[in-house]
C-alpha positions as CSV (number, residue, x, y, z in Angstrom):
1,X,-93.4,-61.3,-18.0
2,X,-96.4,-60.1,-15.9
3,X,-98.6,-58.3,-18.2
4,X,-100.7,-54.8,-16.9
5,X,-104.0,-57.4,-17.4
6,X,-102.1,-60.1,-15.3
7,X,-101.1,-57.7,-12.6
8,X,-104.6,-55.5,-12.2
9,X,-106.3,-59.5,-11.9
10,X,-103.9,-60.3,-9.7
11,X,-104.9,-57.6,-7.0
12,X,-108.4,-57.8,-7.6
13,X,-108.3,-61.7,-6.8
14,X,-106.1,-61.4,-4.2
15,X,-108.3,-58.9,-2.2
16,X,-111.5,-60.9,-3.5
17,X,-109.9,-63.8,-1.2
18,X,-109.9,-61.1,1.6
19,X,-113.3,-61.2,1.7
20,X,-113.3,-58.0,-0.5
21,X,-116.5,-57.2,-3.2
22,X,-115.4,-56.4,-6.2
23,X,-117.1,-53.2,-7.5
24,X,-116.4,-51.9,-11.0
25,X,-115.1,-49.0,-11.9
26,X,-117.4,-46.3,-11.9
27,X,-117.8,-43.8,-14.9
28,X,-115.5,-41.3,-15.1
29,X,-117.8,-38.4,-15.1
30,X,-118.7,-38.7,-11.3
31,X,-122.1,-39.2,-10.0
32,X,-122.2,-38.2,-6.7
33,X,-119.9,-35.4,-6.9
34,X,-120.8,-32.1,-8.9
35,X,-117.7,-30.5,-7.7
36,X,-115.8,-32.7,-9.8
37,X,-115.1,-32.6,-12.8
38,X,-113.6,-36.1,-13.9
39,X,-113.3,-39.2,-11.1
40,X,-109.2,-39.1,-10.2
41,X,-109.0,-42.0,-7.5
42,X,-110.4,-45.2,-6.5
43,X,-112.2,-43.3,-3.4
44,X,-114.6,-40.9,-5.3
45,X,-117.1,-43.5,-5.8
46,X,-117.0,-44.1,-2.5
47,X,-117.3,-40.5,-0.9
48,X,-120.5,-40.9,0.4
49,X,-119.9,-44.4,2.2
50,X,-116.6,-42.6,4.2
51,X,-118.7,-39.4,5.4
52,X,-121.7,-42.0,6.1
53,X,-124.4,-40.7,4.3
54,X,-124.6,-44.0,1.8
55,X,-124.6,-47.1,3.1
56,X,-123.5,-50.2,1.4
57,X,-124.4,-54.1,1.5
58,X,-120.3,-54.6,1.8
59,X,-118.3,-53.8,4.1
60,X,-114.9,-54.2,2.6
61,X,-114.5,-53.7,-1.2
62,X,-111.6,-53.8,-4.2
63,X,-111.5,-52.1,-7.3
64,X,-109.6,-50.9,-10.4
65,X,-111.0,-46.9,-11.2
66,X,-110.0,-45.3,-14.3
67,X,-109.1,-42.3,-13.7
68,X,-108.6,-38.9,-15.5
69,X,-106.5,-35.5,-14.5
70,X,-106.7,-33.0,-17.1
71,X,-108.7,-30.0,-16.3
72,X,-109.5,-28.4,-13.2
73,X,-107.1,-28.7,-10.3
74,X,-105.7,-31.8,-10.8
75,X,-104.6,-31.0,-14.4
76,X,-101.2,-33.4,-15.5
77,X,-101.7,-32.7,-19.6
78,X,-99.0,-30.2,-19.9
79,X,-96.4,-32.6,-18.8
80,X,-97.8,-35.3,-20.3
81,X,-95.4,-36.9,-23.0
82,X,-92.3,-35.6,-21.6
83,X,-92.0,-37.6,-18.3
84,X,-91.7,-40.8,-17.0
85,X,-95.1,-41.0,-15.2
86,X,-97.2,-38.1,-16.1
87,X,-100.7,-39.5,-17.7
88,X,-104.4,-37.5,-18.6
89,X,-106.0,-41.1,-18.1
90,X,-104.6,-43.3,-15.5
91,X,-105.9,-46.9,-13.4
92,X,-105.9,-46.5,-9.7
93,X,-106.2,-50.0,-8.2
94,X,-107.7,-49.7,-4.4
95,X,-108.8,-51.6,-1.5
96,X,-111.6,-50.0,1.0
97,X,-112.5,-50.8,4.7
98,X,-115.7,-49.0,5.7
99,X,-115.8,-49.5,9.2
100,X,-114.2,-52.8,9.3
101,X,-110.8,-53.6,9.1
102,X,-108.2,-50.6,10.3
103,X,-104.0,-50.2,9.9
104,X,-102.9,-53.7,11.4
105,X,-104.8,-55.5,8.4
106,X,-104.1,-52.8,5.6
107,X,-100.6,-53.4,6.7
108,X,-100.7,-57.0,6.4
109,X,-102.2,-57.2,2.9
110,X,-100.4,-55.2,1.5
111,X,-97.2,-56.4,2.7
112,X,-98.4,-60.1,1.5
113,X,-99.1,-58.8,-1.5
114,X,-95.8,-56.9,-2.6
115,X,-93.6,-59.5,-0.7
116,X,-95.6,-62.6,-1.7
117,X,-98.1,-62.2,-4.6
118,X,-96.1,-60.0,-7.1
119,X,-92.7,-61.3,-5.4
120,X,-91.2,-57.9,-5.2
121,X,-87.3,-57.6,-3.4
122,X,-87.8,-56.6,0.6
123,X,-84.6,-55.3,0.6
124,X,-85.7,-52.8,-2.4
125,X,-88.5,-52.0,-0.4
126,X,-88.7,-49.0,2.0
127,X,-91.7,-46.8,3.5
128,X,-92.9,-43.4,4.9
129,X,-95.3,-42.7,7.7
130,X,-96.8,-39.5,9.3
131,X,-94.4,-38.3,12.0
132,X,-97.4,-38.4,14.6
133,X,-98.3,-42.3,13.4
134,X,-95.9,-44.0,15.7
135,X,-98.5,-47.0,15.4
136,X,-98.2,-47.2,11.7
137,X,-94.5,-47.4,12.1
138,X,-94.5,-49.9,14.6
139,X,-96.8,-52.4,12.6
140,X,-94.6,-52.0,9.7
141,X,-91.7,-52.9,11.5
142,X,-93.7,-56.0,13.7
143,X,-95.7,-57.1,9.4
144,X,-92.3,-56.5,7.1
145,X,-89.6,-56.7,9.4
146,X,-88.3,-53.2,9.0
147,X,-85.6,-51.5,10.3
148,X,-86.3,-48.2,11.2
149,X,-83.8,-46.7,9.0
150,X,-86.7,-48.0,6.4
151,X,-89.4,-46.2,8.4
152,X,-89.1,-42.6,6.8
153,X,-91.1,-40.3,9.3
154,X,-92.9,-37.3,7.0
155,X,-93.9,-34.3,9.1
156,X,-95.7,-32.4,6.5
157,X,-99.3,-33.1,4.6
158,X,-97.8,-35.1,2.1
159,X,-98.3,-38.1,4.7
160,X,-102.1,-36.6,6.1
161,X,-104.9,-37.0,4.2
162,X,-107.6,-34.9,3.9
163,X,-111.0,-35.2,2.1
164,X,-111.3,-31.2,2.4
165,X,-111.5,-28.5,5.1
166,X,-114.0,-30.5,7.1
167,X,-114.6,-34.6,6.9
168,X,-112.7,-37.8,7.6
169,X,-108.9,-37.6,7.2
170,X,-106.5,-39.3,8.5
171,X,-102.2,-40.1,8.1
172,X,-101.1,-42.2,5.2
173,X,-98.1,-44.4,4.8
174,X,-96.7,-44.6,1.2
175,X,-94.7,-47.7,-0.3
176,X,-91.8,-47.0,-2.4
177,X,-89.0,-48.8,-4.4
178,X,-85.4,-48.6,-5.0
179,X,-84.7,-48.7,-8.6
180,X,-80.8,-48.1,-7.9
181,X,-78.3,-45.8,-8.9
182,X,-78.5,-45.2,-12.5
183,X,-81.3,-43.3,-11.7
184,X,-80.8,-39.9,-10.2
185,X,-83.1,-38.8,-6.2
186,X,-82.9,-39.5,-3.1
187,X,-85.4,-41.0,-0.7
188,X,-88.8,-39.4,0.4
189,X,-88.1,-36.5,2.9
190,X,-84.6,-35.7,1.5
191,X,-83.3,-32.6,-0.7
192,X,-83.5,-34.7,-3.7
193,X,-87.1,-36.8,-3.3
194,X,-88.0,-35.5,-6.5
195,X,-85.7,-37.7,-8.9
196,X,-87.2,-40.7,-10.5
197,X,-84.5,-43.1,-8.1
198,X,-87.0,-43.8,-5.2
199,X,-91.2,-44.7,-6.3
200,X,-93.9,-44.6,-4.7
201,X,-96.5,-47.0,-5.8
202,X,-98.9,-47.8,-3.4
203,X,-100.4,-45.2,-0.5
204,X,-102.6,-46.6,2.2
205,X,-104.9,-44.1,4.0
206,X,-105.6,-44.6,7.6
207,X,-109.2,-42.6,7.9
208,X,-109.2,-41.9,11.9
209,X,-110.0,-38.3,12.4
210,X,-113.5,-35.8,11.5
211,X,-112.1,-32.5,11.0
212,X,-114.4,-30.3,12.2
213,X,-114.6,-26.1,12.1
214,X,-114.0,-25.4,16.3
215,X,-116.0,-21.6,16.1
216,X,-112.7,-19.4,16.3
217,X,-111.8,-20.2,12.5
218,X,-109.8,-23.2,13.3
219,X,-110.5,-26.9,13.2
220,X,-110.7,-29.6,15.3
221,X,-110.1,-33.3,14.8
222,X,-112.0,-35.8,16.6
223,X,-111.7,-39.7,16.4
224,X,-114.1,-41.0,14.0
225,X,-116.3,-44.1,16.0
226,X,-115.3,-46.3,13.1
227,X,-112.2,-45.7,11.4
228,X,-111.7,-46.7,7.8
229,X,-109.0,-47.6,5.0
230,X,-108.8,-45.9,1.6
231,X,-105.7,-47.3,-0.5
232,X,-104.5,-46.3,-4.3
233,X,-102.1,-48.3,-6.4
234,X,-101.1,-46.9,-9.6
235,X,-101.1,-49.7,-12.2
236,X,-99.1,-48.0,-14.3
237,X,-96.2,-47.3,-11.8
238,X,-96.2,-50.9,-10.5
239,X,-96.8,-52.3,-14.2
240,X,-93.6,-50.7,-14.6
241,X,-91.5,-51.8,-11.9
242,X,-92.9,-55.5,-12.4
243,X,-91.8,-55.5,-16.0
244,X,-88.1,-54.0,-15.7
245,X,-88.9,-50.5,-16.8
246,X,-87.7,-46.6,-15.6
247,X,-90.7,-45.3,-17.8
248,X,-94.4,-46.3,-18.2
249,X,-94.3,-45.9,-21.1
250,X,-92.4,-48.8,-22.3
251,X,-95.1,-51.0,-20.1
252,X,-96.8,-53.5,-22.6
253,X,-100.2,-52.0,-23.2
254,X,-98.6,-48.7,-23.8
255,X,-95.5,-49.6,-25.6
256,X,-97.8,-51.5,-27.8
257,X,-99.4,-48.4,-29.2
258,X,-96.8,-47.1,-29.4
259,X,-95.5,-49.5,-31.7
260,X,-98.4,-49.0,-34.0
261,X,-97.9,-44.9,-33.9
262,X,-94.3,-46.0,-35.2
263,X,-95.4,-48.1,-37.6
264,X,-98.2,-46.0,-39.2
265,X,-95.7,-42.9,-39.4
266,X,-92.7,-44.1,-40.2
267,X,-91.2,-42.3,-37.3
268,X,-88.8,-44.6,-34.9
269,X,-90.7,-44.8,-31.8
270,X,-87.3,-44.1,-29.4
271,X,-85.7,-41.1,-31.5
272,X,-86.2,-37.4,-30.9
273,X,-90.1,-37.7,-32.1
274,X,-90.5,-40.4,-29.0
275,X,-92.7,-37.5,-26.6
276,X,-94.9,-37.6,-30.0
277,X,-95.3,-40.9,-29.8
278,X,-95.9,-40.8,-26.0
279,X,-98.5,-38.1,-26.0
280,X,-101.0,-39.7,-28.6
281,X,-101.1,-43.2,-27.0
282,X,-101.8,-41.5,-24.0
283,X,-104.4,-38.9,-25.3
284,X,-106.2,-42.1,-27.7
285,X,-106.7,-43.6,-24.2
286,X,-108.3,-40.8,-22.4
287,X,-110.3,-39.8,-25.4
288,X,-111.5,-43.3,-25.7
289,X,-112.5,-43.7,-22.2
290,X,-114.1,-40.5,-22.0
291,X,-115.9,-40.7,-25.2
292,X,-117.3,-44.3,-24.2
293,X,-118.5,-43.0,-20.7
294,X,-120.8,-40.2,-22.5
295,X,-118.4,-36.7,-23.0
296,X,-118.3,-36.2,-26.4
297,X,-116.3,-33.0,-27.7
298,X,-117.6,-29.3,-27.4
299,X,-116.7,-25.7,-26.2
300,X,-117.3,-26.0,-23.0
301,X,-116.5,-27.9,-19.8
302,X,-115.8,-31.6,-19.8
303,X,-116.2,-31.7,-23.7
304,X,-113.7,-28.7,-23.9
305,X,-111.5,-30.9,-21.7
306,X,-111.6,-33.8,-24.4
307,X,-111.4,-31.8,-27.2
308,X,-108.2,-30.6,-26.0
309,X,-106.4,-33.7,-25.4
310,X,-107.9,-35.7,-28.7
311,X,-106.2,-31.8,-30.4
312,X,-103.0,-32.1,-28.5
313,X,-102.7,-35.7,-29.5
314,X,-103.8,-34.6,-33.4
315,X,-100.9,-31.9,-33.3
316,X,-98.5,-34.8,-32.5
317,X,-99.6,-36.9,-35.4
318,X,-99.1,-33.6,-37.6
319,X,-95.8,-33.5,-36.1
320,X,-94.8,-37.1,-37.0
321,X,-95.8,-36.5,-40.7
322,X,-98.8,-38.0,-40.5
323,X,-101.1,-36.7,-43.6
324,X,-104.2,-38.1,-43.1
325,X,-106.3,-38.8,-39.6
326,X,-104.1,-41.3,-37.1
327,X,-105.8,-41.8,-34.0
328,X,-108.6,-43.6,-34.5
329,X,-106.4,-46.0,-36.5
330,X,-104.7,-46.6,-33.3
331,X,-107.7,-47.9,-31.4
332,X,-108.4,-51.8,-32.4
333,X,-104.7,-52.0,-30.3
334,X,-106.0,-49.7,-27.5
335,X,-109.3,-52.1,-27.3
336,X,-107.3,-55.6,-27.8
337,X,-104.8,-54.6,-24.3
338,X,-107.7,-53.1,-22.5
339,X,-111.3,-54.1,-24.2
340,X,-111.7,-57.5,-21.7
341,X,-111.4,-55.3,-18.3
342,X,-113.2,-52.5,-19.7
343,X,-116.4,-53.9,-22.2
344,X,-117.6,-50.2,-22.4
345,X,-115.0,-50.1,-25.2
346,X,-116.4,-52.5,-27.2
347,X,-120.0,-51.2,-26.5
348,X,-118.2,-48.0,-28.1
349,X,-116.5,-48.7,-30.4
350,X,-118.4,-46.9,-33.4
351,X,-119.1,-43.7,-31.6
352,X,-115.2,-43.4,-30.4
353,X,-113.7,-44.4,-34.3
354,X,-115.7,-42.1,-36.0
355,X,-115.4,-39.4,-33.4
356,X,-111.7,-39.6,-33.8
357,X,-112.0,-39.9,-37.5
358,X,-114.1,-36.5,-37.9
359,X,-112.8,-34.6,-35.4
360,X,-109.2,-34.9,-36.7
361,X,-110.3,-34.3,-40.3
362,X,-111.5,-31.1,-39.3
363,X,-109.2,-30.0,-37.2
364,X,-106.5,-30.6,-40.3
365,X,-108.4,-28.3,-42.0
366,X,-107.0,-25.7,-39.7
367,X,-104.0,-26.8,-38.2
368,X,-101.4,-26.1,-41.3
369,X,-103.2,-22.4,-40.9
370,X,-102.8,-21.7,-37.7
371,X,-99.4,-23.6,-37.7
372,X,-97.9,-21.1,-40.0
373,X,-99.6,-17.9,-38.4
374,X,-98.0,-19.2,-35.0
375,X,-94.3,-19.5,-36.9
376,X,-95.0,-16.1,-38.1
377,X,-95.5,-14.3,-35.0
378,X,-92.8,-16.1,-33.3
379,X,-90.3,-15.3,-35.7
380,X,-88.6,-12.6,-34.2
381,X,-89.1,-13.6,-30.6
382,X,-86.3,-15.0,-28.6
383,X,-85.6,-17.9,-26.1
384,X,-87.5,-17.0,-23.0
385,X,-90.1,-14.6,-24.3
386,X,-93.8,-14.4,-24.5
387,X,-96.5,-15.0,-27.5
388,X,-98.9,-12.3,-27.0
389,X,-101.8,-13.0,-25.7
390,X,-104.3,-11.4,-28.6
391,X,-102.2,-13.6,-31.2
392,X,-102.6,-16.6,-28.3
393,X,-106.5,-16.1,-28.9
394,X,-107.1,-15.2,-32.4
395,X,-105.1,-19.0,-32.6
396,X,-107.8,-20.3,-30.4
397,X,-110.5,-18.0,-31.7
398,X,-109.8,-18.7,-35.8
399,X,-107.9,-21.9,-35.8
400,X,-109.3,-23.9,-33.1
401,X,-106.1,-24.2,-31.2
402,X,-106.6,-24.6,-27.1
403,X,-104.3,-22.0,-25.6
404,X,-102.0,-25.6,-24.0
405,X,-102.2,-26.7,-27.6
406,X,-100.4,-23.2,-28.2
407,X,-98.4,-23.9,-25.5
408,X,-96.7,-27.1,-26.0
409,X,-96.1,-25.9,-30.1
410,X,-93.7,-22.6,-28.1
411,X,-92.0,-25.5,-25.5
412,X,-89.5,-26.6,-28.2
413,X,-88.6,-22.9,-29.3
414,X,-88.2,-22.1,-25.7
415,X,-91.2,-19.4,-25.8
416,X,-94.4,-19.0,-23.5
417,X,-97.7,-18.0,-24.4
418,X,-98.7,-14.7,-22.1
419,X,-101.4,-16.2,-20.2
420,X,-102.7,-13.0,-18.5
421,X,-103.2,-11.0,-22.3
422,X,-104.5,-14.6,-23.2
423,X,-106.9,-14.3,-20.4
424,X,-108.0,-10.8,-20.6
425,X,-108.2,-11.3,-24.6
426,X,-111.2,-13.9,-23.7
């Protein structure tokens, strides 16, 4: 079996052989990019190189980003646990052309390296272009051998890129996979897109257009002089559909602490308590990453952010009987599946233990307190109705419980928390 290590070497050394420079990951807390508040794709290092304002000594470059999306707009935590794919930290493997290569070579590579390198079924294979890309659809059919009934033509902006309301943009194609019929969906553009069935794991960006404001309050797009390519592979998905699985979840590096979780508590790792399970390997691998890239936990902003995922995942551990701190017993299997990709976690290694360690030893302090204030008020509510927001915020106030911490304690009573009382309450 292909392990998550063997596949992300794989498509580093395969675009390495393309003349591509491998670039490392760049820290999660972005650099070049105050509007952001955590790096969420392979391209954000890269901004500045697309709009032209940086220039590079490459021209062509490959890399695996970690990524995060937990705060902000691109905020997954919430569902994080309870679905197949939904992550806080994530790896986005990407290959870039600034300038050089454009659709007829994106095409090709990555055809080569689904149908070739990682040996994946043609006949499971199917993809969507932008309705006005008739050139995309037409290299896809010449590179893979498509029908066009494989083609899926996507009208909306769900196939256009766009860096924001002025910039490069350009259509996309997406790559998805069949994983048959004992899963429930339907393929991209249909009613049911939205069941797990069909996959998309791999979206290549076809840069080709500036937008640009046109003076009535419109915009104009204009050909760009040298387009570009701006691709993103999620290793998890692809992990995933290399190794036989409908969840990532049960991917090796995952399942593996996992395992350990199981082990620690007691609690089977596939019962009823599995979400518990899912949502503190998850959360020990964001807070890890974010703790060994500089965040470290506070009130306020990114630290806020990190405090509420390493709580969310402490809640869990409560949850799963666990008496004294878990997390941070968890790591040494986090850093064995991940430590030779990523040294920064070695390099961190004290810091994130003890961080874990005294962060959930005082937030057990509270938790059985605000625990039982939280069953209190929601004893008399019913299915479908709302925490108050003043009781929402003396929980956050007192006890040290993030509102979504709040929130995903009501889920499995089938009760809300009432955001706007929450919010006026602050």
């Amino acid at each position: 079996m292909r392990t998550v290590n063997d596949i992300r070497s794989e498509f580093l050394k395969f675009f390495m052989g393309k003349g591509h420079e491998h670039v490392p990951s760049s820290p999660l807390v972005p650099q070049n990019d105050p509007t952001l508040m955590f790096a969420n794709s392979g391209m954000v290092q890269f901004k500045n190189v697309f709009t032209g304002a940086e220039k590079r000594p490459y021209t062509r470059a490959t890399t695996a980003q970690k990524s995060v999306r937990a705060g902000g707009k691109h905020n997954d935590l919430d569902n994080v646990g309870y679905t197949a794919r939904h992550h806080t930290f994530f790896e986005m493997l990407g290959n870039f052309s600034f300038g050089d290569y454009f659709k007829e070579e994106a095409i090709s590579y990555a055809w080569e390296l689904v149908s070739k390198v990682y040996g994946m079924n043609p006949d499971k294979l199917l993809v969507t272009v932008h309705t006005s890309d008739e050139e995309a659809a037409g290299l896809w059919r010449k590179i893979a051998g498509f029908p066009d009934n494989k083609i899926i033509r996507i009208p909306t902006n769900d196939n256009f890129w766009m860096m924001g309301d002025t910039g490069p943009c350009g259509p996309c194609s997406e790559i998805f996979y069949d994983q048959g019929d004992k899963l429930a969906g339907g393929p991209p553009g249909s009613p049911d897109e939205d069941g797990d069935r069909f996959l998309e794991f791999w979206n290549l960006v076809f840069m080709q257009f500036e937008q640009e404001p046109d003076g009535n309050g419109g915009h104009i797009r204009k050909p760009l002089p040298k387009p570009s390519i701006d691709t993103g592979m999620g290793l998890e998905r692809m992990s995933a559909l290399m190794q036989g699985k409908t969840t990532n979840y049960d991917i090796d590096l995952l399942r593996s602490i996992i395992e350990h979780s199981a082990d620690l508590t007691g609690v089977s790792p596939d019962g009823a308590q599995a979400p518990s399970h899912r949502v503190i390997a998850d959360h020990l691998r964001c807070a890890s990453f974010l703790l060994a890239d500089g965040v470290m936990p506070s009130n306020e902003g990114r630290g806020y952010v990190l405090r509420r995922i390493m709580r969310r995942g402490m809640r869990h551990a409560h949850l799963l009987g666990a008496t004294d701190p878990l997390m941070y017993k968890l790591f040494p299997t986090l850093m064995s599946m991940m430590g030779e990709a990523y040294p920064e976690l070695k390099r961190a290694e004290s810091l994130i233990v003890e961080t874990l360690k005294n962060e959930e030893t005082r937030f057990k302090k509270t938790l059985d307190r605000g625990l039982k204030m939280l069953d209190d008020e929601t004893e008399n509510l019913g299915s479908g109705q709302k925490l108050s927001g003043d009781v929402a915020f003396k929980l956050y106030d007192t006890y040290g419980f993030p509102v979504d911490l709040t929130a995903d304690a009501l889920r499995a009573k089938g009760l809300e928390v009432d955001m706007a009382g929450f919010e006026s309450a602050m």
